[in-house]
Steps between C-alpha positions, in 0.01 A plus 500: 500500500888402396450697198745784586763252615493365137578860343736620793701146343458600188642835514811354714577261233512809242746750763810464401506321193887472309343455133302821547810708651726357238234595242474867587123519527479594820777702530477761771182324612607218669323402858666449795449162649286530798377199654148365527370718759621812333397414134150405618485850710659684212214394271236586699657853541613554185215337288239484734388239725239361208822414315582221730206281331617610100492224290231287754279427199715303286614334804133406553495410183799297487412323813150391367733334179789361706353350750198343365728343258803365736269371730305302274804411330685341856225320605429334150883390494524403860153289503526385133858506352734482791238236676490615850278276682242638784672476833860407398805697513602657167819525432689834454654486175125426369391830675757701374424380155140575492533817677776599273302411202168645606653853559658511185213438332257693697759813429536446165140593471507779704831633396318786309334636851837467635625711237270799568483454882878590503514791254184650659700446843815722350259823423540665741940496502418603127288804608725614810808479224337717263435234241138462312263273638457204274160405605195662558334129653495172509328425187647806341833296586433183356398657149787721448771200619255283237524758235892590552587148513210286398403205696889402541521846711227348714748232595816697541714322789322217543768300540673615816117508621418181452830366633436752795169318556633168459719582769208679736302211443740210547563666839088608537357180378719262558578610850171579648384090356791314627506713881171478506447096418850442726314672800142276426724200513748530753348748766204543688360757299209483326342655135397830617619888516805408757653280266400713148664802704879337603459309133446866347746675697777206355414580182490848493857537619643215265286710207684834554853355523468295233296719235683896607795452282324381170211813604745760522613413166180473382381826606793677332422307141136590529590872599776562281485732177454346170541565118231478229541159430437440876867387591645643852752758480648399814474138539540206140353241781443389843845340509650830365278713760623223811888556369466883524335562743793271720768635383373862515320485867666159626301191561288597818324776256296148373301589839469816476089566664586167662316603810205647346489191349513272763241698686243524213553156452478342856152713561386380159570178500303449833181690411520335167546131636286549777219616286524255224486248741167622629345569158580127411347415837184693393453347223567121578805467358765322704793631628782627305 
């Protein structure tokens, strides 16, 4: 359902990029910067409507990876490393570093998904500038960036991505435990889809202003053009890609799709919450 908020982001985070001006590659091509509304609507007419939901596989794919793994991951440090006890307050700095630590890891694994999701989601700029598709598919995607890389490729820019889900999560995570557990213990609300809904709303906001800036630099390491040896052209690292990228658009082009963002994020997090909650329900497990 938020799927085309995700690639109307991701093509925001790309328009107007200084590396790629300064480089000359898309000279005479560049795109104006239109806005949310207009980028979304300019897709759909100039690509076709389908082209909203390109690149919704490896999502799927990446979402199966990620998420099974950081939520595993936060609940085995909260309950059994960072010793939160059943019906006690847990502090915030111990949220922050099991969420923190559980994205990281759960997008270090899916950092390959990740990977394709974004190049598949800048095919159709390519076609409507001329340029050769790269891919003919998803799996036709993840062979040739194995075989033109090897399995290094796979993981090209998984650094600013895992610090960009560090960041979503500590906000996610973290936020959506502590609001929720604060409003158990100190208001009248009880464990059910009121309180899951206000927790998830928290911690989709906190998510999107903490994780944009470290995304948009992650989409433009993932997406940008590299040499045989599978170095960028554009960017030597996600430091070097954060400097630019200020100094050639100014700081507030770190949020860049900030909006899309936020509203992917906010709907997501609430059917995600709300529905993991029930699932554990269903099958006897307590609550998260």
């Amino acid at each position: 359902v938020t799927f085309p908020l995700d690639l109307t982001k991701t093509r925001l985070q790309i328009q107007g990029e200084a590396a790629v001006r300064r480089d000359g590659a898309a000279a005479g091509q560049a795109v104006p910067y239109r806005g949310m509304l207009r980028t979304a609507a300019g897709i759909a007419q100039e690509e076709g409507v389908r082209k909203l939901w390109q690149g919704a596989t490896p999502a799927v794919y990446r979402h199966i990876v990620y998420t099974g793994v950081r939520m595993v991951t936060y609940e085995y440090l909260r309950d059994s490393v960072l010793g939160r006890a059943e019906g006690e307050s847990f502090p915030l700095w111990k949220a922050v570093v099991g969420g923190m630590s559980a994205g990281a890891i759960g997008q270090f694994f899916a950092s390959p998904t990740d990977l394709v999701k974004v190049q598949m989601q800048m095919e159709g700029k390519r076609k409507l500038e001329g340029k050769p598709l790269r891919f003919r598919g998803v799996h036709h995607a993840f062979l040739k960036i194995l075989s033109e890389g090897g399995v290094r490729g796979l993981w090209a820019g998984w650094v600013p991505n895992v610090q960009r889900a560090a960041l979503v999560n500590m906000g996610d995570l973290s936020t959506y435990d502590s609001v929720k557990h604060f409003l158990l213990l100190n208001t009248t609300l009880v464990d059910n889809s009121v309180t899951h809904s206000v927790s998830s709303a928290c911690s989709g906001l906190v998510a999107a202003v903490l994780g944009t800036p470290a995304d948009v630099v992650k989409t433009r390491i993932m997406n940008q053009p590299r040499d045989k040896q599978g170095r960028g052209l554009l960017y030597k690292s996600s430091t070097d890609c954060l400097i630019q990228t200020v100094q050639g658009e100014g700081f507030m082009s770190l949020y860049k799709g900030f909006i899309p963002t936020w509203m992917r994020m906010a709907p997501w997090s609430l059917v995600f919450w709300l529905t993991y909650e029930q699932i554990r329900r269903m099958c006897g497990v307590s609550s998260f």
